[in-house]
C-alpha positions as CSV (number, residue, x, y, z in Angstrom):
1,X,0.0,0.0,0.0
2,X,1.3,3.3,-1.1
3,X,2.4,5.4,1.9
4,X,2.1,8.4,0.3
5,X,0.1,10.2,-2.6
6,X,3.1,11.2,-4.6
7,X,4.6,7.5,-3.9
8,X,0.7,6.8,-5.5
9,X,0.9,8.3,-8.3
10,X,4.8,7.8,-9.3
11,X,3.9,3.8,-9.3
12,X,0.6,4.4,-11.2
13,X,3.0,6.0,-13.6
14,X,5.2,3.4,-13.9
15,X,2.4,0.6,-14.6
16,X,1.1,3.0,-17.0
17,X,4.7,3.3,-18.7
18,X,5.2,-0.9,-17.9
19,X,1.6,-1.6,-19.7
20,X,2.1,0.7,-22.5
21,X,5.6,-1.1,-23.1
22,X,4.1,-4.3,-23.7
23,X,1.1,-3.1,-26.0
24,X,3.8,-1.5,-28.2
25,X,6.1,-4.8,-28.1
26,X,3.1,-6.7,-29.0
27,X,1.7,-4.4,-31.7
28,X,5.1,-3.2,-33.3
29,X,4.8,0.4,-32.9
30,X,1.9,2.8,-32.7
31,X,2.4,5.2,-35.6
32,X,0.0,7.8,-34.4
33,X,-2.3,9.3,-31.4
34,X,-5.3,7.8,-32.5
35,X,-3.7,4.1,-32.1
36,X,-3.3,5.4,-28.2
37,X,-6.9,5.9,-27.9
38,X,-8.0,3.1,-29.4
39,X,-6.0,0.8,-26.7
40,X,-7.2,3.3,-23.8
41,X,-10.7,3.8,-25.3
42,X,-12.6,1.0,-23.2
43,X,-11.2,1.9,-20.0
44,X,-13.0,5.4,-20.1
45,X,-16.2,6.8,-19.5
46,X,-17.1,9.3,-22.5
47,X,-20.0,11.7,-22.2
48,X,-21.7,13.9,-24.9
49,X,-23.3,17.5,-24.0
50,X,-26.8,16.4,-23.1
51,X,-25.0,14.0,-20.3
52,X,-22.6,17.0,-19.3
53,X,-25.6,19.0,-18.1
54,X,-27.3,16.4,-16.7
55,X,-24.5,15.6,-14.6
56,X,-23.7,19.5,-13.6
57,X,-26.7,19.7,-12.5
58,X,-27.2,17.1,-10.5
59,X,-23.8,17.6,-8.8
60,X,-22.5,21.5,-8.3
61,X,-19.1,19.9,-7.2
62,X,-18.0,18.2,-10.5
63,X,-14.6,20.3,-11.3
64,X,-13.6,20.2,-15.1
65,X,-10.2,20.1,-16.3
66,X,-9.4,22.0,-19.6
67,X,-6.3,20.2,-21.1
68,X,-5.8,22.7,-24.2
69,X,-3.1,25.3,-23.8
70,X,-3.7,29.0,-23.1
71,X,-3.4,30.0,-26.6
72,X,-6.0,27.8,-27.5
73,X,-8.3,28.8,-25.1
74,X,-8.0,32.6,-26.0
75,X,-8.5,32.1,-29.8
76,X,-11.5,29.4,-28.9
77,X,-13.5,31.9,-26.8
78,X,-12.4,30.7,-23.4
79,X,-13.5,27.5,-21.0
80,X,-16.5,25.7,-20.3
81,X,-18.4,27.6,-17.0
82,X,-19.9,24.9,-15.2
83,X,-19.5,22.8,-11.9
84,X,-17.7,24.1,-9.0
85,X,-14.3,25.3,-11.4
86,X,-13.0,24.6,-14.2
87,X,-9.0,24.2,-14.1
88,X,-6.9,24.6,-17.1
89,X,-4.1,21.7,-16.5
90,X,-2.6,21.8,-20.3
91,X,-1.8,18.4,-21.3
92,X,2.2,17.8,-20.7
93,X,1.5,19.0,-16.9
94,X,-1.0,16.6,-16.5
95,X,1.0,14.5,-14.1
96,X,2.8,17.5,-12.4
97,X,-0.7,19.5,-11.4
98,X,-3.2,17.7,-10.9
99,X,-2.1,17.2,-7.5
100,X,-2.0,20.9,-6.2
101,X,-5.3,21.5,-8.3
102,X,-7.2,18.8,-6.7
103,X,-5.6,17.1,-4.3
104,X,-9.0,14.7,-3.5
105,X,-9.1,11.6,-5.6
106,X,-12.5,10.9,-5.0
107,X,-13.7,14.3,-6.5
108,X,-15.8,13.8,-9.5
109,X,-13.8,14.6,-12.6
110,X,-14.6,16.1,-16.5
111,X,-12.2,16.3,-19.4
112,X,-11.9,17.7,-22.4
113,X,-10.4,19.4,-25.1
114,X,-11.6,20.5,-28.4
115,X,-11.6,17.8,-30.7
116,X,-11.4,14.3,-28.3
117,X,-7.9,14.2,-29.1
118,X,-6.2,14.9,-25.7
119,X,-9.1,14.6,-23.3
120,X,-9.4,10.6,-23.8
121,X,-5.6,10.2,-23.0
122,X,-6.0,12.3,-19.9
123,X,-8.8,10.9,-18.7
124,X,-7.0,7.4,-19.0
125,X,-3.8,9.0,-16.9
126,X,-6.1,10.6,-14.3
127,X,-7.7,7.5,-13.5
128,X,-4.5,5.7,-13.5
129,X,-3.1,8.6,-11.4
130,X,-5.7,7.2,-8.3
131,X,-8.8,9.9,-9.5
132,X,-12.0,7.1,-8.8
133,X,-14.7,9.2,-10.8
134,X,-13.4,10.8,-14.0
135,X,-15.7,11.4,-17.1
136,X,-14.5,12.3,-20.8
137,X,-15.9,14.9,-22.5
138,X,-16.4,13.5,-26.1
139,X,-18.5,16.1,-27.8
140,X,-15.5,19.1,-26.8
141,X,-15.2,23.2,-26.6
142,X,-17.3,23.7,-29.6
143,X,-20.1,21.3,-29.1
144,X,-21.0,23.1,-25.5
145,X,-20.6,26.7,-27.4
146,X,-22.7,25.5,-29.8
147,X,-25.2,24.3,-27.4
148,X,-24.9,27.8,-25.7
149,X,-23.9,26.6,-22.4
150,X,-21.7,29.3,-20.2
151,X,-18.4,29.7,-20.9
152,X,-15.7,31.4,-19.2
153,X,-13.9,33.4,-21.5
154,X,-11.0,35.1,-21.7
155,X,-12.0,38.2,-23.7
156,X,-15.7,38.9,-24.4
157,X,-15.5,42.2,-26.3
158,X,-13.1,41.4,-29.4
159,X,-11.8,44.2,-31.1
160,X,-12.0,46.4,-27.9
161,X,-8.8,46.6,-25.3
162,X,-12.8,46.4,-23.0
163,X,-13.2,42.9,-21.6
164,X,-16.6,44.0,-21.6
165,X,-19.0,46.9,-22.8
166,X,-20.3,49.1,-20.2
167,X,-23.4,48.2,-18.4
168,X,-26.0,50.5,-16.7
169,X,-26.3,50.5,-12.7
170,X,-29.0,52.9,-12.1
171,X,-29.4,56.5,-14.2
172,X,-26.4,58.0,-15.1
173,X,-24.2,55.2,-13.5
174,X,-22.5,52.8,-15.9
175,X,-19.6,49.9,-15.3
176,X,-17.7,48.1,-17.4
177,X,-17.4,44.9,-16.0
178,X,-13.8,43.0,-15.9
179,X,-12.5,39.6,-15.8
180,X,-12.8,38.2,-12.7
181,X,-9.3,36.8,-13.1
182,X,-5.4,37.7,-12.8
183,X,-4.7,40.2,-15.8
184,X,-3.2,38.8,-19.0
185,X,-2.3,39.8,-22.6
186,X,-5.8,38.8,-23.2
187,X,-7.6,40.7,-21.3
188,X,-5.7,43.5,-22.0
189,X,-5.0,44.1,-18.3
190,X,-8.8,44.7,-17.7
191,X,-9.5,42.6,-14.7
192,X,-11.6,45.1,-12.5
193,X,-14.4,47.1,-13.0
194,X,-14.0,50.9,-14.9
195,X,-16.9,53.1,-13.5
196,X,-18.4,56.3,-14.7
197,X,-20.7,58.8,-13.2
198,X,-22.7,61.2,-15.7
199,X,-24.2,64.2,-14.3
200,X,-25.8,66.8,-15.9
201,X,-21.9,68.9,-16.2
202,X,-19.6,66.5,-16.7
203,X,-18.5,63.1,-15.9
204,X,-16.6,60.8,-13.3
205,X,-14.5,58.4,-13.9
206,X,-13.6,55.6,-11.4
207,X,-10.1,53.9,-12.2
208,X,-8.3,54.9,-15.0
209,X,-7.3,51.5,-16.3
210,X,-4.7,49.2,-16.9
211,X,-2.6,50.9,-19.5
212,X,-3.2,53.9,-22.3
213,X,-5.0,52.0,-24.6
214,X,-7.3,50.7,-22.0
215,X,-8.4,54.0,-21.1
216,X,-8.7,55.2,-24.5
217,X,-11.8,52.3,-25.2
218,X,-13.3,52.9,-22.2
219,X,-13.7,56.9,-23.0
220,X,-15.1,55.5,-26.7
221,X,-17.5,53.8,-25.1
222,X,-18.4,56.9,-22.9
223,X,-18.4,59.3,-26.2
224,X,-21.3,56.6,-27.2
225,X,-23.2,57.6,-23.9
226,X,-22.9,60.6,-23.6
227,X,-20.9,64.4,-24.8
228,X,-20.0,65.6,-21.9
229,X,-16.3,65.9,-20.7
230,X,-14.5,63.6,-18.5
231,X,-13.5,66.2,-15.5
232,X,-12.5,63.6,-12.9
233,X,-11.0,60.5,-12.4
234,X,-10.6,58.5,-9.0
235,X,-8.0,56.4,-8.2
236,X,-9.7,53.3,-6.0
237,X,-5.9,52.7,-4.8
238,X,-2.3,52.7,-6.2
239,X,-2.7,48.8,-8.1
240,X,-1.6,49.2,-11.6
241,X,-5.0,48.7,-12.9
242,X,-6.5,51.2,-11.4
243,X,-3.6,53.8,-12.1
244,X,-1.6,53.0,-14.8
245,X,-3.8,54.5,-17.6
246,X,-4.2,58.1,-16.2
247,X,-2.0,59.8,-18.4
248,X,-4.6,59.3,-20.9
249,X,-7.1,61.2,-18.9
250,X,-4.9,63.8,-18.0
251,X,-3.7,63.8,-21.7
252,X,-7.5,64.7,-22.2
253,X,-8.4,66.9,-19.7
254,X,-9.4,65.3,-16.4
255,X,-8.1,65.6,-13.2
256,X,-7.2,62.7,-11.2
257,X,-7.6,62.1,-7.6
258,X,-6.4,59.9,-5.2
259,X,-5.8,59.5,-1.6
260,X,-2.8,60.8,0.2
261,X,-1.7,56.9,1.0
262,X,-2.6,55.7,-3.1
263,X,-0.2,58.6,-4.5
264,X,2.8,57.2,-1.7
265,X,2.3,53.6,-3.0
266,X,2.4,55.0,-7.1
267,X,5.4,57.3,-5.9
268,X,7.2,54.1,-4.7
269,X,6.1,51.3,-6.7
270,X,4.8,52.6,-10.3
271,X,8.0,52.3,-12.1
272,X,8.0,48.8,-11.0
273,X,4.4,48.2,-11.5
274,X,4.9,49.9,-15.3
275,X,7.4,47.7,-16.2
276,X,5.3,44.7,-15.5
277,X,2.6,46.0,-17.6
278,X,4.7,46.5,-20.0
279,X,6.2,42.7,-20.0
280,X,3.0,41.0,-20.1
281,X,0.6,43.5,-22.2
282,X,3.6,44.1,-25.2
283,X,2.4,46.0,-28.3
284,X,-1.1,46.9,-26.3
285,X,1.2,48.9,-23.4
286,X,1.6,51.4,-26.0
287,X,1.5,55.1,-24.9
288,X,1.8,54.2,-20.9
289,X,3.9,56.4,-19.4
290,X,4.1,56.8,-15.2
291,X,2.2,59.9,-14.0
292,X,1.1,61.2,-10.5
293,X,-2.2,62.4,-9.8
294,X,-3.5,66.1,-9.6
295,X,-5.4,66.2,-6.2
296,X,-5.0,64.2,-3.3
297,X,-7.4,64.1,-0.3
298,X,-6.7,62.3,3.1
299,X,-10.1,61.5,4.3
300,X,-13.0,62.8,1.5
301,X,-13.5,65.1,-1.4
302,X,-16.8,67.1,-2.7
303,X,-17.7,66.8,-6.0
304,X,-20.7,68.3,-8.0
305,X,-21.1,66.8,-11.9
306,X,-23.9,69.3,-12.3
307,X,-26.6,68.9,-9.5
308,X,-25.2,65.5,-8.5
309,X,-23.2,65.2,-5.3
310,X,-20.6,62.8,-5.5
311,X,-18.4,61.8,-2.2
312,X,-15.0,60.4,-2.5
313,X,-14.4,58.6,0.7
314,X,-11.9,56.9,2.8
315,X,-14.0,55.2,5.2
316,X,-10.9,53.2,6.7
317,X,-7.7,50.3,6.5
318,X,-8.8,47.7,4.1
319,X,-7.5,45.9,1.1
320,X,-4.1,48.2,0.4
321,X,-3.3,51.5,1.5
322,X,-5.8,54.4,-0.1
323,X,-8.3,52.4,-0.8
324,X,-11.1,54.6,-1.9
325,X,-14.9,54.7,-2.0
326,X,-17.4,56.3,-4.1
327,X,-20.5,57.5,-2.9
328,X,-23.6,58.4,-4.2
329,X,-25.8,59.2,-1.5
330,X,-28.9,60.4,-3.3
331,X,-28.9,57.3,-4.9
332,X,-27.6,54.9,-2.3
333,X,-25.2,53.4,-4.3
334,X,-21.6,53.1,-3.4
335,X,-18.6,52.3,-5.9
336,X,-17.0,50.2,-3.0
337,X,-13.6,49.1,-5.3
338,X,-11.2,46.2,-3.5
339,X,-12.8,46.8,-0.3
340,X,-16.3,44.3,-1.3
341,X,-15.7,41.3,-3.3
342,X,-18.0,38.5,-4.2
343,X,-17.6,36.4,-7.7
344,X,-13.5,35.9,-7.4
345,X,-11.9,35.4,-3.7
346,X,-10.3,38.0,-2.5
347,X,-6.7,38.8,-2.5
348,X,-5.1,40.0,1.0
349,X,-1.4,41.8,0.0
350,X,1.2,41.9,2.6
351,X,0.0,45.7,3.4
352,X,-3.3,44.6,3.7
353,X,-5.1,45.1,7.3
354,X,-8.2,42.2,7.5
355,X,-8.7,43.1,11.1
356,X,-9.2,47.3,10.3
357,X,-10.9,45.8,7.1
358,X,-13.5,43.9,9.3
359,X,-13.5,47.5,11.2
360,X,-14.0,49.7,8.6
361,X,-16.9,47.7,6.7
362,X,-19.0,49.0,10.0
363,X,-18.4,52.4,7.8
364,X,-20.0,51.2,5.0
365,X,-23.1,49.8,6.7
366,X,-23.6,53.4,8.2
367,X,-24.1,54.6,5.0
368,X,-27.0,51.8,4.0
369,X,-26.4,51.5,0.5
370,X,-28.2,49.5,-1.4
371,X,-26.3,48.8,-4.5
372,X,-22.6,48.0,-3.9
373,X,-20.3,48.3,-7.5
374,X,-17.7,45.9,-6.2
375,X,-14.1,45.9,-7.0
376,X,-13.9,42.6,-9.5
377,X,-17.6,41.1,-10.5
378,X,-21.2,42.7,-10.9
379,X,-22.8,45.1,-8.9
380,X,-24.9,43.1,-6.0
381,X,-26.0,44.4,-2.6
382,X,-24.4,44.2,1.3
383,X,-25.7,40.7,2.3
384,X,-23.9,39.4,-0.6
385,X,-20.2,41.4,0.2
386,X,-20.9,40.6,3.6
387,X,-20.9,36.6,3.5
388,X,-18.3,36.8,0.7
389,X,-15.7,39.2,2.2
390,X,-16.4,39.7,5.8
391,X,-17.5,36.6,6.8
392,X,-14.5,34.9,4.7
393,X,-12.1,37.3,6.7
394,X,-13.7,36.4,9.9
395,X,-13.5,32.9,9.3
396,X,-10.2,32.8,8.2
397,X,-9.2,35.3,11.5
398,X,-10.9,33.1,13.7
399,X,-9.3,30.1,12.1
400,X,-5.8,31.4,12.3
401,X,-6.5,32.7,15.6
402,X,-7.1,29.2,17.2
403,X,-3.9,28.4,15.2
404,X,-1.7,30.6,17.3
405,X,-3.6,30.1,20.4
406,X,-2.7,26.6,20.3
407,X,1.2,26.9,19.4
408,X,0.4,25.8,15.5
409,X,2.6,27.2,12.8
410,X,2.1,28.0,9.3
411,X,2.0,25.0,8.1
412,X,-1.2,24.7,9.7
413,X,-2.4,28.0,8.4
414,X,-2.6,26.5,4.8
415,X,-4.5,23.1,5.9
416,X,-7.2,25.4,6.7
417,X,-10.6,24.2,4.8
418,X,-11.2,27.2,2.3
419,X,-13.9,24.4,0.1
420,X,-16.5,27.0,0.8
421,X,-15.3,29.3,-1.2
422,X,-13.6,27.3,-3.8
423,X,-16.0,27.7,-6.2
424,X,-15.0,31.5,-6.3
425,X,-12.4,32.2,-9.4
426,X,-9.0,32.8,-8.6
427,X,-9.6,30.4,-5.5
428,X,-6.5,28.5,-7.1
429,X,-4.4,31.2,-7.0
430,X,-5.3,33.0,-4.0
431,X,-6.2,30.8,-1.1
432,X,-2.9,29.4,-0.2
433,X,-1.4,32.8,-0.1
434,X,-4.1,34.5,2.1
435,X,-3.5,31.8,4.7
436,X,0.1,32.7,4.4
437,X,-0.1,36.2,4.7
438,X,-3.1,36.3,7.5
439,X,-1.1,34.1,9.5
440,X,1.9,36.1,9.5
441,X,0.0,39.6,9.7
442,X,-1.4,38.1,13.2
443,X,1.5,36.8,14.5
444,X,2.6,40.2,15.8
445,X,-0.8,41.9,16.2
């Protein structure tokens, strides 16, 4: 009996390699990939798109597993939406991932690729890697588009730098709506939301982008809306989405704002923050350039767009120094940035403050809003931000708290069980670090 899972899977491997051997000594040589499925064929279970659904819906906890590569992904129109996640594990990594992306063999599995090429092969090596309940999906990518079933993708406005069009919130406030994802050459760096405020004067802008070009759509699509001039741009903190595209602005006659602490943070990281941009966006980092912003405030700032009051707030320690609110009081509606989150988990940063960010959120619910514009996702309401940002940073406090209490060490911090929220995107990504730095924040509080 295997004493470990990595012990597990390297002898699966080996019997895999061992059984192959002999097929090949007994059958010459196989002179192509189909010759591979059609040895591995009745050991799988293949599904078509009718069974797909059924099965999603009878079971929210099936996670699929995407084996194309990126490239594909982004030229297909992204990944299947369904489940509780859907992992892209390209196909060479198979062996290497699968165990940090779902470490639970027993978890209910779905493969596929685009033309049931790949997926049969993996679906064969997961099951020989220990997985007990692993379907192939036969049909592919383009069978579940074609069936209009969600999909995931990685850039829904082509032609635009916009990973989306702007939607409407209420009168006069619109949101374009960004991948809830890390930023990527895809995306064109447009991974957070880009708000705008039209009064009857002029109009408000909140973040000013990823990068020049970014910008530049965004104010197309506010030309579309409306004539009136862009006067004023807020800066929901000093993160290179939100800042890095305000020399457009400024290029075109707005001024920017930003709290005292998000102009500190683009004074001492931007250049660094730039150059990332730079690396991953390439040709679409075009006419970026590092600026600073016009006005700076340390706790609000007045504006009128032309008998519309319009608050810029900072209600309190949060997500990363400055972070800033928009407030709308005559309408109840808050632009709330990285302090609510609710359809992707939410990141902490080593200057993050989850106790004064538990604090603050007492602030908000003062001000009894009743539309919340989060920082990442669609605009929802306070019940929703609360269970999936307060109540996630109260767990995960009261988890790490017991931790310490008890002489545990960060080691322990990470076996916390985050399955509650794994469904969120960028749950992969995210988790293992928030346990990391929560743990070490409260070691010295």
């Amino acid at each position: 009996m295997c004493r470990s899972k990595l012990k597990c899977v390297l002898v699966s491997l080996a019997l895999v390699t061992i059984a192959m051997a002999k097929v090949i000594q007994a059958q010459d040589t196989l002179t192509n990939g189909q010759d591979w499925i059609k040895i591995i064929e009745p050991e799988i279970t293949n599904i078509n798109t009718d069974e797909l659904i059924d099965l999603v819906s009878r079971n929210s906890k099936i996670e699929l597993i995407d084996v194309r590569t990126a490239n594909e992904i982004a030229h297909a129109g992204g990944m299947i939406r369904a489940g509780r996640r859907t992992h892209n594990v390209n196909r060479g990594w198979l062996e290497f991932q699968m165990q940090d992306r779902v470490p639970d063999l027993t978890t209910t599995l779905v493969v596929y690729c685009g033309t049931n090429q790949r997926s049969p092969l993996a679906a064969a090596t997961l099951q020989k890697m220990g997985y007990s309940k692993v379907y192939n999906y036969a049909d592919g990518f383009p069978a579940w588009v074609e069936a209009r079933q969600s999909v995931r993708s990685s850039d829904e406005l082509v032609g635009s730098m916009l990973y989306r069009k702007p939607i409407q919130v209420q009168q006069g406030v619109w949101s374009a709506i960004g991948a809830t994802a890390p930023a990527t050459y895809e995306n064109s760096g447009h991974n957070n939301n880009l708000s705008f405020v039209v009064g009857a004067e002029s109009v408000l802008v909140v973040n000013a982008g990823d990068n020049y070009l970014l910008a530049k759509s965004l104010h197309d699509e506010i030309r579309q809306i409306t004539d009136l001039p862009v006067r004023y741009v807020v800066l929901e903190n000093g993160q290179g989405h939100a800042m890095l595209g305000m020399n457009y602005w400024q290029q075109n006659g707005a001024k920017v704002i930003a709290q005292v602490d998000t102009a500190a943070v683009i004074e001492e990281r931007g250049e660094a923050v730039l150059q990332r941009m730079r690396t991953r966006n390439r040709d679409k980092s075009m006419g970026t350039e590092l600026s600073q912003p016009d006005i700076t405030f340390d706790d609000s700032y007045q504006i009128d767009l032309g008998g519309l009051a319009v608050e810029v707030l900072r209600l309190g320690p949060s997500h990363s120094r400055g972070d800033t609110q928009v407030w709308l009081p005559e309408m109840k509606l808050m632009i709330a940035g990285d302090m609510a989150f609710h359809e992707r988990l939410l990141p902490v940063f080593d200057d993050s403050d989850t106790g004064g960010w538990i604090e603050t959120w007492k602030s908000v619910e003062a001000l009894q809003p009743e539309v919340i514009v989060p920082g990442h996702g669609h605009p929802t309401t306070m019940d929703v931000v609360k269970k999936w940002t307060i109540d996630y940073l109260q767990y995960m406090r009261s988890e790490i708290g017991e931790i310490l209490d008890n002489g545990g060490s960060l080691i322990d911090a990470y076996k916390i069980d985050q399955s509650a929220y794994s469904h969120l995107d960028t749950f992969d990504e995210l988790s293992g670090l928030n346990a990391d730095r929560i743990y070490r924040a409260m070691e010295f509080e």
